[in-house]
N, C-alpha and C positions, 0 to 999 in steps of 0.2 A: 504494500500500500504506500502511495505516494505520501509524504508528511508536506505541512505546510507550513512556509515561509512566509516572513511580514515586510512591511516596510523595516522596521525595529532590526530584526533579524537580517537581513538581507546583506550585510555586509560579512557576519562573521559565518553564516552558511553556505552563500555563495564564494563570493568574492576573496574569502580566506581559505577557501575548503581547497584541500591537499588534493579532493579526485574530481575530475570534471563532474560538471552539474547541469542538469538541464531541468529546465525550468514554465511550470506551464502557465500562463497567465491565461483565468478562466474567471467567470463567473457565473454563479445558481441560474441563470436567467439563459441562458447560450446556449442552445438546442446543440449545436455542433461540438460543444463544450465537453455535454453531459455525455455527448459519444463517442466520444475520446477519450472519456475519464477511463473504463475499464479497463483499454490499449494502455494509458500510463501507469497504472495501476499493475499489471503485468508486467512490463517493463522494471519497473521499480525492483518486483521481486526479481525478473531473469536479471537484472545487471549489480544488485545487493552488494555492496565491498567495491566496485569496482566504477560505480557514474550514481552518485546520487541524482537522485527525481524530485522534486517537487515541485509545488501548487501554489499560487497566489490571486487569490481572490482581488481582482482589482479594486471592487468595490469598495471594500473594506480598507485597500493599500493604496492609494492612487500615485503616492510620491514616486517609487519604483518604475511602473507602466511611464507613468509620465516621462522620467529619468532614460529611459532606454527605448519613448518615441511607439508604443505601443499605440495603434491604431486600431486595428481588429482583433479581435480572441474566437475560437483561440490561437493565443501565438507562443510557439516554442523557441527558446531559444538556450542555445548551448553555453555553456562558459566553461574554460579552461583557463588555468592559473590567474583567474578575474579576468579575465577577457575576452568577447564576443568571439565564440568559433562561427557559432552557424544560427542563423535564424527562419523559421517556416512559422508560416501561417494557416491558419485555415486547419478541417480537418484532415486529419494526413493518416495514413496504415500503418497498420504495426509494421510489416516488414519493411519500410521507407525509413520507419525511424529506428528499427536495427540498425539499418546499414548507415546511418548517420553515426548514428552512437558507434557501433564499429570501427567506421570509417573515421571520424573527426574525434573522436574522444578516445578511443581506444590507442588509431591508429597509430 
């Protein structure tokens, strides 16, 4: 299960975290959102130790979205060693964003 990140939170989770992170800016209201959630949610447990997952309810965090230009949700976006690897919008497939994670955080 994906955990969730705040504004508050967001620098010593993200931006300090030792293993890439990606990051889903969603909120309760986003049809596209809520069908996405189970793919991140999986994800979270296949990549455990190795690409933290988490969630940010923009709603509730708006400093963040704002800060990194978020327009539509949901939008994922990867960070490694605090800094923008990859970013996708929209709902995207599990195997799209294997081969992200993989490819750009693994690789």
């Amino acid at each position: 299960m994906a955990s969730a990140v705040t504004d508050n939170s967001f620098d010593s989770d993200v931006l300090q975290s030792s293993t890439p992170v990606l990051v889903d800016f969603w909120a309760p209201w986003c049809g596209p959102c809520r069908a996405i959630a189970p793919v991140i949610d999986e994800l979270a447990a296949e990549f455990e130790g190795k690409v933290s997952i988490l969630k940010m309810n923009v709603d509730e965090n708006p400093a963040t979205p704002g800060k990194y230009g978020i327009r539509a949700i949901p939008t994922l976006i990867l960070f490694k060693n605090g800094e923008v690897v990859e970013q996708v919008t929209g709902a995207v497939s599990k195997s799209n964003l294997s081969v992200l994670l993989n490819e750009k955080a693994l690789g």
